[in-house]
C-alpha positions, 0 to 999 in steps of 0.5 A, a space after each residue: 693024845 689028851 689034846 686030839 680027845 679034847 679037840 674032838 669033844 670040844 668040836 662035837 660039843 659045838 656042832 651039838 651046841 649049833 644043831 639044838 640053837 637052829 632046830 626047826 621052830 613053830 613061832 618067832 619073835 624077833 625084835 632085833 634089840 640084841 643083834 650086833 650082827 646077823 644071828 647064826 640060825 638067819 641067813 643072809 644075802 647080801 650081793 654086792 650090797 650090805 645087809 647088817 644089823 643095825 640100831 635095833 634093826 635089819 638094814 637092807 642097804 644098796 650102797 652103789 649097787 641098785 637093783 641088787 637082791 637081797 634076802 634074809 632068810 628065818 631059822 627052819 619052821 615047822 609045817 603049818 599055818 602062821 600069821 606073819 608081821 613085822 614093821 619095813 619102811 625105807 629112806 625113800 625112793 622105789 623099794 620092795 619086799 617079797 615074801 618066799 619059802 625056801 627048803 635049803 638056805 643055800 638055794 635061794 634061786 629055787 624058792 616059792 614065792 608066797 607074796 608079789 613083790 609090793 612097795 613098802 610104804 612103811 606100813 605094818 604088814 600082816 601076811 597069812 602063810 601056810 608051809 606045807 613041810 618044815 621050810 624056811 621063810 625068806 625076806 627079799 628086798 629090791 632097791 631101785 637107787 643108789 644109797 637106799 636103805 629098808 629098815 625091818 623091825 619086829 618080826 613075828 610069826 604065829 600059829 594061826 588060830 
């Protein structure tokens, strides 16, 4: 009896501890210095390719299979407008980076796209988003040859003033 009383409250315990970690936030600074893999209130899409964390970064990596989508979606965020930026460049060839929200991380087909898809050219990027409701945000990444890698690094959203 004592065992199944503590097997319960250790697994209610974690479900508490993983829902108070993944709540909906108002601003995100993401630098990914300590991520040894992806963070458990990210989601990530990785197909037939690979999609990891990496040197202080997130690697969208082709390996074999060119063409591949792949998405790296942000923890839940509040409604609101935000500025949005973060640094992406790539090992070269033809590369993009679209920008959507999402209201469910296990939809990804359904999402709204909030920029064009635009080739990355490993400029800083400034992005002004407005969430109507609480959303997630979504990176997509294409990869038009094989063994291409995109690099994003410092990733922040802020209310917009």
């Amino acid at each position: 009896m004592k065992k199944t009383v503590f097997a319960g409250i250790m697994a209610l315990g974690g479900l508490v501890t993983a829902q108070a970690q993944c709540t909906a936030v108002s601003a995100i600074a993401e630098n990914f210095d300590t991520w040894k893999d992806i963070s458990k209130c990210w989601t990530a899409q990785q197909g037939k390719a690979m999609l990891y964390s990496s040197d202080k970064k997130i690697v969208f990596y082709s390996m074999t299979n060119p063409g591949e989508n792949m998405f790296l979606v942000t923890p839940k965020i509040k409604a609101g407008t935000y500025t949005l930026t973060l640094d992406s460049s790539d090992n070269g060839g033809k590369t993009t980076l679209e920008l959507f929200s999402i209201g469910s991380t296990s939809d990804t087909k359904s999402y709204t796209a909030i920029t064009k898809p635009s080739e990355i050219t490993g400029d800083r990027k400034v992005i002004t988003v407005t969430l109507k409701k609480d959303a997630y945000l979504g990176l997509k990444v294409l990869l038009s040859g094989i063994h291409q890698a995109v690099y994003v690094d410092n990733f922040s959203l802020k209310p917009k003033k």
